[in-house]
TIRO-336231 format. One record per residue (C-alpha): residue in three letters; x, y, z. Coordinates in steps of 0.05 Angstrom, whole numbers, plus 5000, padded with zeros to 4 digits. Example, Ala and Ser with C-alpha at 12.3 -4.5 7.8 and 13.67 -1.06 7.14 Angstrom:
ALA524649105156;SER527349795143;
This chain:
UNK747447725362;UNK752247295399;UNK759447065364;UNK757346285358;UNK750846465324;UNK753046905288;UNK759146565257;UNK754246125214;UNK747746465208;UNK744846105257;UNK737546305292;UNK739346795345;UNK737146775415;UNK730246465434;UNK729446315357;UNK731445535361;UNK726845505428;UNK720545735384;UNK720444975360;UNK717144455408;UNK722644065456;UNK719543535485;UNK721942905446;UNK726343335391;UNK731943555441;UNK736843015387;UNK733843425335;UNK735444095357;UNK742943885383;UNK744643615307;UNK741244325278;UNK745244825318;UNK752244325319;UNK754544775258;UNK755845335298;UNK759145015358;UNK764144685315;UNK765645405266;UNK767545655344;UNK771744985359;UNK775245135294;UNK776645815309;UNK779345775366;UNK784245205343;UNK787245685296;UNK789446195355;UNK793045615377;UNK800045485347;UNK802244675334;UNK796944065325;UNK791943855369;UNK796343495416;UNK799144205441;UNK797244635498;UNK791244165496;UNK789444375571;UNK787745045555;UNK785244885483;UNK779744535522;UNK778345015571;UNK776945505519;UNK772445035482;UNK768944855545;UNK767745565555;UNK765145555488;UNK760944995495;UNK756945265554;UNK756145945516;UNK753145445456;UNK747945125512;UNK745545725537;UNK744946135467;UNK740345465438;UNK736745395498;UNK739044645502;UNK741944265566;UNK748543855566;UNK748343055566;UNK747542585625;UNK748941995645;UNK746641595706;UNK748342175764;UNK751742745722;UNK753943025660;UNK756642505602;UNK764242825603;UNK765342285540;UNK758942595508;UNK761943405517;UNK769243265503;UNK767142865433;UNK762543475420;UNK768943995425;UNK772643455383;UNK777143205449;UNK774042555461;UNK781342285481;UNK783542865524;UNK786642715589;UNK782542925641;UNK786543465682;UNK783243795753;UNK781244345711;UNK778043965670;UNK774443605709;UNK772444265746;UNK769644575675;UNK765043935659;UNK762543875727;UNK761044605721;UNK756144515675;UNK751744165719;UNK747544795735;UNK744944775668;UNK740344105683;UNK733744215686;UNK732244125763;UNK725544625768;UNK719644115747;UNK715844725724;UNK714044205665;UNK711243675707;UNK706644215737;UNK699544515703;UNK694044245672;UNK696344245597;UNK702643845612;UNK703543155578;UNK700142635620;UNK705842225627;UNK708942895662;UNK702242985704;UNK704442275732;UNK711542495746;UNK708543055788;UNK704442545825;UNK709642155831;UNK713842635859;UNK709542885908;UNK708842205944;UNK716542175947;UNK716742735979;UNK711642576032;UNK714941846039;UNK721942176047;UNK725441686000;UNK727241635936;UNK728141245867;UNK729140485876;UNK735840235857;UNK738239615825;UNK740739235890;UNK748438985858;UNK750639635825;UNK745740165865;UNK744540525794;UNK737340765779;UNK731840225767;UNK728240625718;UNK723940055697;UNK721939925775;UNK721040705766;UNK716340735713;UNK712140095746;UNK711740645805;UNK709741235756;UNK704340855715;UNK707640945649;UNK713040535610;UNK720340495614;UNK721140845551;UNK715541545573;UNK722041705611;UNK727142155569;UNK733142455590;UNK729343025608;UNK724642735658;UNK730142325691;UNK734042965706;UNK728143245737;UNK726842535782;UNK734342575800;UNK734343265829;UNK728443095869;UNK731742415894;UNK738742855903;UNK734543355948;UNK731042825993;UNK737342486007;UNK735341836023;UNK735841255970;UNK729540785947;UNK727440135954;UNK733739685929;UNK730039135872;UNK734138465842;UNK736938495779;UNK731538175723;UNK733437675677;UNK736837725627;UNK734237675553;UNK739037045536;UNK740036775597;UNK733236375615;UNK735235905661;UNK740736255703;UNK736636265768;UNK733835575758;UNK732035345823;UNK732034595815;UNK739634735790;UNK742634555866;UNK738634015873;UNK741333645814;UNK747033765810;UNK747333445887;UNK745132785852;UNK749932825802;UNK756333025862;UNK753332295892;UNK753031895839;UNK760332045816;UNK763031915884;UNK768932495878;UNK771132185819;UNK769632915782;UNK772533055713;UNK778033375691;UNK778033935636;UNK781233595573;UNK784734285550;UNK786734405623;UNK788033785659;UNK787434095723;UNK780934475734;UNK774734165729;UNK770334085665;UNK763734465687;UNK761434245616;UNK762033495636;UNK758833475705;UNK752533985667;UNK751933495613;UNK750732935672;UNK747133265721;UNK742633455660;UNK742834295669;UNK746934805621;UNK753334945625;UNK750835695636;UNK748035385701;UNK753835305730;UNK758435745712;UNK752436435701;UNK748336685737;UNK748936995815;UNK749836235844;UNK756136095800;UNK761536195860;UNK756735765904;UNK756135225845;UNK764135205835;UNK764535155907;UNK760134575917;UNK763734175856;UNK770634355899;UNK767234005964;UNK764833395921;UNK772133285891;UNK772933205970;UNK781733285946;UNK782232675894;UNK784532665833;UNK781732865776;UNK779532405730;UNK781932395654;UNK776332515595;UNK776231715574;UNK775731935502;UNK783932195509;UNK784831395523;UNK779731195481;UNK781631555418;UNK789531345415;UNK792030795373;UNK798330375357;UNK803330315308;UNK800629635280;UNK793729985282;UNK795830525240;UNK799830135193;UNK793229575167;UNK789530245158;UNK794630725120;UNK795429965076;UNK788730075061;UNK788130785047;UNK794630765000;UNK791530144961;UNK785130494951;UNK788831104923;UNK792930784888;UNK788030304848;UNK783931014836;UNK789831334810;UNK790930764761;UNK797730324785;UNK799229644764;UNK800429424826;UNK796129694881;UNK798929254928;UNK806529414915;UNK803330104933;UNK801629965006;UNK806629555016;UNK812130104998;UNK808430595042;UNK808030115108;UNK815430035084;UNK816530715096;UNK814430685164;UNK818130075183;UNK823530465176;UNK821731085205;UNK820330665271;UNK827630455277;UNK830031215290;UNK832231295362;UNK828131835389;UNK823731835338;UNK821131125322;UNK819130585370;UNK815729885369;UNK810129725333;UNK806029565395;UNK806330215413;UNK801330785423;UNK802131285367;UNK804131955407;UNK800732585392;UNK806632925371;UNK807832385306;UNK807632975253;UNK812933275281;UNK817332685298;UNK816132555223;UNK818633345209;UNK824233235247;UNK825932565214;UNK825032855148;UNK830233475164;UNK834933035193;UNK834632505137;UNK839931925168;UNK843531525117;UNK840831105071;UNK834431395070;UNK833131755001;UNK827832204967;UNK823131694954;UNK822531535032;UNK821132225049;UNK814932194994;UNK812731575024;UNK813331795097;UNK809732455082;UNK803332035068;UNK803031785148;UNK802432585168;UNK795332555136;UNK793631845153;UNK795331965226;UNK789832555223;UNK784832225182;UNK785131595228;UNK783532125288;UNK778332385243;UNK775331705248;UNK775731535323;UNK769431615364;UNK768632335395;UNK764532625448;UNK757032755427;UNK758733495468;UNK760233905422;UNK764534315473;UNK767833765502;UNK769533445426;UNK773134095411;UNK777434015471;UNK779033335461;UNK781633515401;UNK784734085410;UNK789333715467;UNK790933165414;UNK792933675362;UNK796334135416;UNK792734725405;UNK790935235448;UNK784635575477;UNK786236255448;UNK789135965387;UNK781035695373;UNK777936295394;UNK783236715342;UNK781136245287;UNK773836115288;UNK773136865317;UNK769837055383;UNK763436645384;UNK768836005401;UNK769736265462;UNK761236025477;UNK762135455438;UNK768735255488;UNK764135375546;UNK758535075531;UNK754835625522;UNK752535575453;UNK752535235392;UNK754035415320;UNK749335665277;UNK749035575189;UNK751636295188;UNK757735905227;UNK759035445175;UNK765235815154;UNK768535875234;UNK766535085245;UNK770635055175;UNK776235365219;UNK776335025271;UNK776834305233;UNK783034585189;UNK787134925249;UNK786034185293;UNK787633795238;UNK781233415221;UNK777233115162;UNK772733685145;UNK764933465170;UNK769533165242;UNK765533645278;UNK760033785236;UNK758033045238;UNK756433265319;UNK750533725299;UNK743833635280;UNK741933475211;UNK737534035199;UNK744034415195;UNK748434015158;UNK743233995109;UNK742034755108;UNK749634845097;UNK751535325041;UNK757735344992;UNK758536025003;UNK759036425055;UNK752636955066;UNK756837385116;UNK762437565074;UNK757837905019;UNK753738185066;UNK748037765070;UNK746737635141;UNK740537475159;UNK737437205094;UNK738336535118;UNK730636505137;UNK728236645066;UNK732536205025;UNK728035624984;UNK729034925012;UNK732434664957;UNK738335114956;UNK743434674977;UNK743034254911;UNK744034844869;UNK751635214846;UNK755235684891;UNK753936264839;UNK747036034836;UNK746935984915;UNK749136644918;UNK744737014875;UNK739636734900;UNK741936944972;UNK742237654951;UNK735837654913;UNK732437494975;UNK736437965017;UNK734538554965;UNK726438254970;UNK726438235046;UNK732038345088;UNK733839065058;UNK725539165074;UNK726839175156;UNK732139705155;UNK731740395189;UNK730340615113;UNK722940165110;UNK720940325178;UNK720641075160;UNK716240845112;UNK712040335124;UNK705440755134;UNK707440895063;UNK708140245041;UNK701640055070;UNK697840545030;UNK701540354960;UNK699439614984;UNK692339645003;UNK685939864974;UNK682640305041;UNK676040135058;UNK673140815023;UNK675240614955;UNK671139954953;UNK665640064905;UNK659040104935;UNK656939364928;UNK662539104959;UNK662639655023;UNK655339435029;UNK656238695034;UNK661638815081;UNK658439065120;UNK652338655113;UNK656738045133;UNK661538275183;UNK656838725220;UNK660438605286;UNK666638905256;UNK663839575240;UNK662539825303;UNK666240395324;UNK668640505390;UNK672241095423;UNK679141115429;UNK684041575469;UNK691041575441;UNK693141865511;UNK688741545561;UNK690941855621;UNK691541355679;UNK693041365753;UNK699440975791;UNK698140215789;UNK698039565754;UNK696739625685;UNK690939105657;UNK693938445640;UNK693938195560;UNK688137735585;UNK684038255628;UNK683538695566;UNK681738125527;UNK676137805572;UNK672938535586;UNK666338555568;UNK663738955502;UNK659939485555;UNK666639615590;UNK671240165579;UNK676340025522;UNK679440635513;UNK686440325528;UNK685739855476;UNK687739915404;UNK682839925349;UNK682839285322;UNK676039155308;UNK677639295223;UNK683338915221;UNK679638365170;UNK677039005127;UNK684739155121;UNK685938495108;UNK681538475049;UNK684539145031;UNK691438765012;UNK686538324973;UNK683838834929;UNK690139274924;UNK693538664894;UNK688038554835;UNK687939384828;UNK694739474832;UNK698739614760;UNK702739144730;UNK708639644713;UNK712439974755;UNK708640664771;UNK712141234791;UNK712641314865;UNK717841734908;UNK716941314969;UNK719340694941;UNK725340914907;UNK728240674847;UNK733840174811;UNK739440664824;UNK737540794897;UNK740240194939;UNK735340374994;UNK729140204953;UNK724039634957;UNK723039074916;UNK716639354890;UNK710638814874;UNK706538864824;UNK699038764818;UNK694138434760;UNK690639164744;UNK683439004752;UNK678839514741;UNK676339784801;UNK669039554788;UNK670338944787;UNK671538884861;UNK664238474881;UNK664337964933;UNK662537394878;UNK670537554862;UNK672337014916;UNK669636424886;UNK675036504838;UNK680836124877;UNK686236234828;UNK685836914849;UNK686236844916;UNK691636384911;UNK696036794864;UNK695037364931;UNK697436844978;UNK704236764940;UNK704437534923;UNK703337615007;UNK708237045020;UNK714137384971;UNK713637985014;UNK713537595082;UNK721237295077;UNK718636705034;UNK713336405088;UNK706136335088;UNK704636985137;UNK698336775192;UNK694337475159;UNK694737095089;UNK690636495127;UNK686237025167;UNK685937405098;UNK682536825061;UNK679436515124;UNK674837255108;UNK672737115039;UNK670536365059;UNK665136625102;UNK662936985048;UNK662936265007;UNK659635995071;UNK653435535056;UNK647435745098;UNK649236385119;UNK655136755064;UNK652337295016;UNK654436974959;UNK651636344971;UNK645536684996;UNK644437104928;UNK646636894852;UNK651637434827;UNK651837084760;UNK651437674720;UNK657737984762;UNK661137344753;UNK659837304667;UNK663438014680;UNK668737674713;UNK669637164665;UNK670337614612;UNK676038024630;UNK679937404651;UNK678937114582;UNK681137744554;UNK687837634583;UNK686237964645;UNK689937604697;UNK697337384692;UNK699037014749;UNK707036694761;UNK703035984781;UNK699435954710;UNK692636124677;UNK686636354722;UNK681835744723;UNK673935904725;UNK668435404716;UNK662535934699;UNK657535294673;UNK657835014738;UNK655235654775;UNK650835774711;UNK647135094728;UNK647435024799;UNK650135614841;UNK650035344914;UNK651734664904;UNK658135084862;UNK658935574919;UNK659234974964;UNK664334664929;UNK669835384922;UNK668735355001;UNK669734715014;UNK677334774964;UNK679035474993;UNK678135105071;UNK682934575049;UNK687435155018;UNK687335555087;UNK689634885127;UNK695434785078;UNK696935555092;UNK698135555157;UNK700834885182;UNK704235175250;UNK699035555273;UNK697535225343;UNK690635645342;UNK688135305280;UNK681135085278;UNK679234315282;UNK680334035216;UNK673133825195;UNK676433215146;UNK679932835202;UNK683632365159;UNK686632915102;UNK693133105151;UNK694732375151;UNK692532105083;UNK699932025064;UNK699931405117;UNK692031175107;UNK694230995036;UNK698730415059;UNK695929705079;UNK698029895145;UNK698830565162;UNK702230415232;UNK708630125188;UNK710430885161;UNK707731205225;UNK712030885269;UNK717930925216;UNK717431755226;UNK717031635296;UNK723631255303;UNK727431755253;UNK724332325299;UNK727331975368;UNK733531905339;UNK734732665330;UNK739032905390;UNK737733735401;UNK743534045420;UNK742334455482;UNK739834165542;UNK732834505547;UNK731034275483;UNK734033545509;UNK729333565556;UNK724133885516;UNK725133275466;UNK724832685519;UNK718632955545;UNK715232915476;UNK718332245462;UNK714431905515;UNK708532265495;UNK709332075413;UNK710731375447;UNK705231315498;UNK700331525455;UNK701930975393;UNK700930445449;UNK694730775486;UNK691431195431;UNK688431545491;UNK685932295484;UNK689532875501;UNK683833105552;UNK685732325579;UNK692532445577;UNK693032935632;UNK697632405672;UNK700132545743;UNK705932295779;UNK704132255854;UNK700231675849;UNK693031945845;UNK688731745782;UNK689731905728;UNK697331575744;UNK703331335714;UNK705830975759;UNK713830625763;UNK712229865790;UNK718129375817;UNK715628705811;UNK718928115856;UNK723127865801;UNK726028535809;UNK724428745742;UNK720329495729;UNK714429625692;UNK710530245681;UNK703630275683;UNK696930765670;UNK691630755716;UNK685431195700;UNK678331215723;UNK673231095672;UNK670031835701;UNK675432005663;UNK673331795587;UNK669532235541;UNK664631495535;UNK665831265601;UNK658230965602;UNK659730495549;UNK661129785543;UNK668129875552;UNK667830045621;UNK663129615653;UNK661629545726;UNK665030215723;UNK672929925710;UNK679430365700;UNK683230305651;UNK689529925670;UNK694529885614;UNK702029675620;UNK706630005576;UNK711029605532;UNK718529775539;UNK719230055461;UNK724730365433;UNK726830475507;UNK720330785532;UNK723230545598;UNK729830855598;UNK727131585570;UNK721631505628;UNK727331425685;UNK732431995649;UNK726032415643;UNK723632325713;UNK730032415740;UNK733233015696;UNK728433345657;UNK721633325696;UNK724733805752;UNK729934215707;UNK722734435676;UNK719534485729;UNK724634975757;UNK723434895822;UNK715234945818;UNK711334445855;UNK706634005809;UNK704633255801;UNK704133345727;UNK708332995677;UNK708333335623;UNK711333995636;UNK710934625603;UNK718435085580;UNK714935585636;UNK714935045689;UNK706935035681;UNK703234445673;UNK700734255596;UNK693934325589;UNK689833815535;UNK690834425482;UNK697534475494;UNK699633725492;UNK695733745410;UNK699534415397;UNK706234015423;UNK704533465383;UNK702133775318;UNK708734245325;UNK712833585330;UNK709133285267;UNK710433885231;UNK717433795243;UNK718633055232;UNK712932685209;UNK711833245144;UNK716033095079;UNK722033485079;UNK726633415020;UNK732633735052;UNK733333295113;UNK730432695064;UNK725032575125;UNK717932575130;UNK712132275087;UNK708632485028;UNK701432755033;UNK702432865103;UNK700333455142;UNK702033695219;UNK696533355258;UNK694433305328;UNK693732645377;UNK687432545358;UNK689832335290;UNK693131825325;UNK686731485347;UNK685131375264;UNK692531035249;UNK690830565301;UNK683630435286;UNK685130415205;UNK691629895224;UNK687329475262;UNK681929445221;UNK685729255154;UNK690328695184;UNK684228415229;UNK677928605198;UNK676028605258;UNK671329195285;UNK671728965358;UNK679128925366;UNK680329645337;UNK674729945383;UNK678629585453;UNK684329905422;UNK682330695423;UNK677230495485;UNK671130595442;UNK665130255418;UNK665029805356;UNK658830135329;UNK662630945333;UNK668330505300;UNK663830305241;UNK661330995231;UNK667531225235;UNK672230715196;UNK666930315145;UNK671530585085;UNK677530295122;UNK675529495118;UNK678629055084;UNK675329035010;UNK676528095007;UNK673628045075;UNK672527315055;UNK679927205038;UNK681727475115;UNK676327085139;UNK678526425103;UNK686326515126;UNK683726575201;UNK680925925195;UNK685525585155;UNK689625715220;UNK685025465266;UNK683624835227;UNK690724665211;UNK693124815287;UNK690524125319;UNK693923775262;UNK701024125285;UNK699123905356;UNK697723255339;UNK704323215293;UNK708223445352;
């Protein structure tokens, strides 16, 4: 036995190799590290003095060591990109620092013969069949008589270009295998295909082609008059000139044209000047200035502290300052600008103290020290978040690095441009307003409202709750910090500590302790499965390893268009995923409602263990299908799913009870089909025994009403559980079309006029102002849609609007009074009803846009900034453009739409926005607020149909319930007008 093995009893020669290798060399390396580091040890203690001594040959024994280790365990030293990982071997012998002699170096590089460079794996016909395709592979380098492609900048390995080549994935390709493909490129000699970099996964928009191009219309329209950086007055602000020419900051100054862009803003300066940030002008003050406002501020505090005299207050305070301006040095006139060094020419003052001027002076001037900052807390700022930190950092004299040292390194982004802070930030943006000597909220003030509203009093990162942000309730800002925080760390116990390395090893587990598996259904409810989801039972084969040759793999939406008769071995068996579904169902009325014993879920003491959920412990025979038409239960599982889902309605819990409706389903569900009324009675009974205990109350059941009718009963469960399912999933953009039209916007059809709220949530949403550009851009573009579509009403499949001038157009207009309109031109082929009376003798619809809350100006910046940006350099005459630079299809405009809904028009307590009773809706709900408006200030059935471009009898079908209920008192006020209107001629 050799000396290494047998130092700790480890397997001797050939033993270790007796266990498979592929995938477990990590594995085998952490088993047998015992004995290489009893060998390290010893042969420290033959050396005399601490590690630092004689280290050369201290390492030269240990590399001898090392290699004596490799060969007895039948492992293979680390590599990195073109040799052996010298960090890896040196930290393995406990030298990870060691100065790297010749000798040394000529040890590690030694060990190079022990790479695998054979390929006797990649050969036979029981290899792996990723290694069958490396032999392939191979083979048709050889015959080619190059090699591996490289990554064109650094001329590394493109292992992902690679494994395209291969027919297998990035990650099929272990250590092992690359040491094998590296031999075989080292003994052909001559280098592969060189391939481009790909993009990054933050960095979207770095190769934007439509970049140059704008920012050549911003270089002209400044005319060289190019900004100057506010913290560095003599280099350009990139963050400026992006936030003109409408493009990121990253832009400019990322990406592989970032020399070329800083170039090209050098030639545009063309050697003037640069010019000053206006708000360094803009922001400064005078003396006089100053001294009405701190007289304010020192009455106010004064009368709040309780003084007699308020007014003797402020008056001793200006006093103060009167004086102070009569230092030499120090003071000045009271015309003057303040400087931006006042707090310490008031320091200095106050050390110096001339004559005359006593302790209560020095009180009184102290006060201006704080005035001064809260009066630049109150000037106007930049709405750049970037550029306002700079601005004030150059009043308050602070540097770059000083920022970046106090709100840590993510300031460095925030400097740049790059990126914005987040709620975890709260604490840093804290920083940053204390260090440049602001009112607290200066800067905060700059960001959205969703995240000053989401701000917490204490901060998540310093107990070690990151992440948990996601989960918190909604109204968590209006509790206590202690209750703010154990809250926070409830959650973070529930369902952040659930996606650590600890809950991944065991989520097969916790799938089984969750659901009830299709084999322990009783009978009757396995045979009305699959009675009713026939479709979903049938089995299809399934290779786990499906072998396949070099080339492209099938697209996501080849493998979903195949036909059923085609070959679907490469897919994944996903035809039970509703019976699963329904499993989770079951296994939460089964499940026990104390805590059973159960190794894999750990327990109180073990701080790696789940929040464990309980279930309602239903017998098992009770599972039936009638057990849907209880709702309460089905609810109380859609809570219990969304407590384990990070505090959010999950889309299975919609797809879960989207299952049991078809079973409700009139016409065609089981249990509407056949009376289960003896099943249910059993039902009933064990719920009034106490049965179910649900956290949202008592388990409701009507039994009388299935006793006396049970379809009509059935009808009505389905009809509640649909509603329940819409509620449930609010964001999904693949939600079926709501069959009740007018329940997503009740909230506004019970007003006298819906438009009046409508259009109130749509000026509160165009006021928001997204921070980053993309979204900008993202947010003018749905602007003009959310506007266009108040004045139009037109359908989305109508709304597909072009730009180049063919119908269906938008079209920019100059009249001869040189003033602009836009107007829509569209054929009536165009219209769902283009053979009615609307369009006769076959007219387009020609409708001028009114210029409303500056449809006009967001239709010029979007046509001008945001329309290409998007684009990125594509070539379309669409105007509504996708993030991808694709054009928006009718679907997607009603996903963008109900998205932006969701967002604004909903009732969100937080941000105080939104209305009641609202849900996220489509632009077809539009159509209804103008219809229902219309019809309730009018009466009039005619007008409201011109309006959505329909007929007046679809708009009486439609809209009867929406008429005014005194039609005679409309009708008598519309001709009280028209009789008392020749009167006021006459009169006049």
């Amino acid at each position: 036995m050799n000396k290494i093995t047998a130092m700790n009893g480890a397997p001797a020669s050939g033993e270790a190799l007796d266990t498979p290798q592929r995938g477990k060399l990590g594995w085998l390396m952490r088993a047998a590290k015992p004995a290489l580091e009893a060998a390290c040890a010893e042969i420290d203690a033959g050396f005399i003095g601490g590690d630092d001594t004689n280290l050369e040959p201290r390492v030269l024994r240990k590399l001898d060591a090392y290699r004596a280790w490799i060969l007895e365990h039948g492992l293979r030293p680390p590599v990195t990109n073109n040799s052996v990982a010298a960090n890896h071997v040196l930290r393995y012998i406990g030298h990870p620092k060691a100065t790297r002699t010749d000798a040394i170096r000529t040890a590690i590089r030694g060990l190079e013969d022990l790479l695998p460079d054979a390929g006797e794996a990649f050969r036979g016909s029981d290899a792996d069949p990723v290694d069958l395709l490396i032999g392939i592979h191979v083979a048709e380098m050889r015959e080619r008589e190059y090699g591996l492609p490289r990554n064109g900048p650094s001329g590394r390995y493109s292992w992902r270009s690679a494994a395209k080549d291969i027919g297998c994935k990035p990650k099929d390709l272990n250590e092992k295998r690359k040491a094998y493909l590296r031999a075989v490129d080292k003994e052909i000699g001559v280098p592969g295909i060189s391939v481009d970099l790909p993009k990054s996964h933050w960095d979207k928009t770095a190769r934007n082609p439509a970049v140059p191009a704008l920012l050549a219309a911003e270089f002209k329209r400044r005319r060289g008059e190019m900004p100057a950086d506010p913290l560095h007055p003599t280099m350009l602000d990139a963050v400026e000139i992006a936030e003109g020419a409408g493009v990121t900051a990253r832009d400019i100054t990322g990406g592989p044209l970032a020399a070329q862009h800083r170039e090209a803003m050098e030639e545009a300066r063309d050697g003037k000047p640069l010019v000053p940030n206006p708000f360094l002008a803009a922001r400064r003050f005078t003396y006089r200035d100053m001294k009405e406002w701190g007289r304010t501020a020192r009455q106010a505090e004064a009368k709040e502290a309780g003084y007699a005299d308020p007014l003797q207050a402020g008056s001793a305070t200006v006093m103060a300052l009167t004086r102070f301006l009569t230092l030499a040095r120090l003071g000045g006139k009271v015309g003057d600008t303040v400087p931006l060094d006042f707090p310490d020419r008031v320091r200095r003052a106050i050390a110096s103290r001339p004559d005359g001027f006593g302790s209560g002076w020095e009180t009184q001037i102290k006060r201006w020290i704080g005035y001064f900052d809260a009066m630049r807390s109150d000037r106007p700022l930049p709405t750049t978040f970037a550029t306002a930190i700079k601005v004030l950092a150059a009043e308050a004299n602070v540097s770059a690095y000083q920022i970046i040292k106090a709100a840590g390194a993510r300031a460095n982004a925030w400097l740049h441009g790059l990126s914005y802070p987040t709620v975890e930030s709260d604490v840093h943006v804290r920083a940053l307003e204390a260090l440049l000597r602001v009112k607290p909220d200066t800067l905060s003030r700059l960001l959205k409202s969703e995240w000053r509203s989401s701000r917490l009093a204490v901060n998540l990162g310093e107990h070690g709750l990151s992440g948990v942000s996601r989960a918190l309730p909604a109204d968590i800002t209006t509790k206590s910090p202690e209750e703010q925080l154990a809250i926070a760390k409830a959650k973070w116990e529930r369902h952040v500590r659930q996606e650590t390395e600890y809950a991944k090893r065991l989520s097969s587990q916790i799938r089984d302790r969750y659901r009830l598996p299709f084999n322990e259904w009783p009978k009757a409810m396995q045979d009305a499965w699959k009675d009713q989801t026939p479709e979903l039972n049938v089995v299809r084969p399934y290779r786990e390893a499906d072998l396949r040759l070099p080339g492209a793999r099938p697209t996501k939406a080849e493998r979903s268009n195949a036909s059923k008769d085609e070959d679907r071995s490469w897919r994944p068996l996903t035809e039970r995923m509703g019976e699963r579904m329904c499993g989770y169902f079951f296994g939460f009325l089964v499940r026990p409602r104390v805590e059973e014993a159960d190794s894999s879920k750990g327990s109180a003491a073990d701080p790696n263990g789940f929040s464990v959920e309980l279930g309602l412990d239903m017998p098992l025979d009770l599972i039936h299908p009638v057990i849907f038409v209880v709702l309460d239960l089905l609810t109380g599982f859609a809570h219990w799913k969304k407590r384990r889902s990070g505090g959010r309605f999950a889309p299975t819990v919609a797809q879960t009870l989207q299952h049991a409706a078809d079973f409700l389903k009139p016409g065609s569900g089981i249990v509407w089909k056949n009376e289960y009324k003896k099943e249910l009675r059993t039902i009933k009974e064990w719920l009034d025994a106490g049965g179910a205990k649900l956290d949202q109350g008592e388990v409701f059941l009507d039994i009388d009403a299935f006793e006396e009718d049970w379809q009509a009963a059935v009808t009505a469960a389905h009809a509640y559980l649909l509603e329940d399912i819409e509620e449930m999933k609010p964001g999904d953009p693949k939600r079926k079309k709501l069959r009740q039209p007018f329940v997503p916007i009740r909230g506004y059809l019970d007003e006298h006029d819906p438009m009046v709220p409508y259009m109130a949530d749509v000026r509160r949403m165009l006021e928001a102002r997204p921070l980053g550009m993309v979204d900008r851009h993202l947010h003018g573009r749905n602007a003009i849609l959310t506007l266009i579509v108040v004045q139009t009403g037109l359908r989305a499949a109508t709304l597909l609007l072009t730009v180049s001038g063919e119908e269906p157009t938008l079209r920019r207009e100059k009249l001869k009074n040189g003033t602009v309109r836009w107007r829509i031109l569209i054929p009536a082929s165009r219209f769902k009803n283009f053979s009615s009376p609307f369009f006769a003798d076959d007219q387009p619809y020609d409708f001028v846009l009114d210029d409303e809350c500056d449809l006009y100006g967001r239709l010029d910046e979007y046509m001008a900034r945001g329309r290409p940006y998007l684009l990125k350099g594509r070539a379309s005459d669409a105007l509504f453009i996708g993030v991808g630079g694709k054009d928006l299809t009718a679907a997607g405009l009603s996903n963008v739409y109900r998205t932006l809904t969701g967002m604004h028009f909903v009732r969100n307590s937080d941000a105080d926005s939104g209305t009641e009773k609202v849900l996220p809706h489509g632009l077809h709900a539009v159509r209804h607020i103008i219809a229902t408006s219309l019809l309730r200030t009018t009466g009039d059935i005619y007008v409201a149909a011109w309006a959505i471009q329909d007929t007046a009898r679809t708009v009486e079908q439609h809209y009867v319930d929406f008429l005014p209920k005194n039609k005679v008192a409309l009708a008598i006020e519309h001709l009280r007008r028209s009789r008392a209107a020749p009167a006021l001629a006459h009169a006049a």
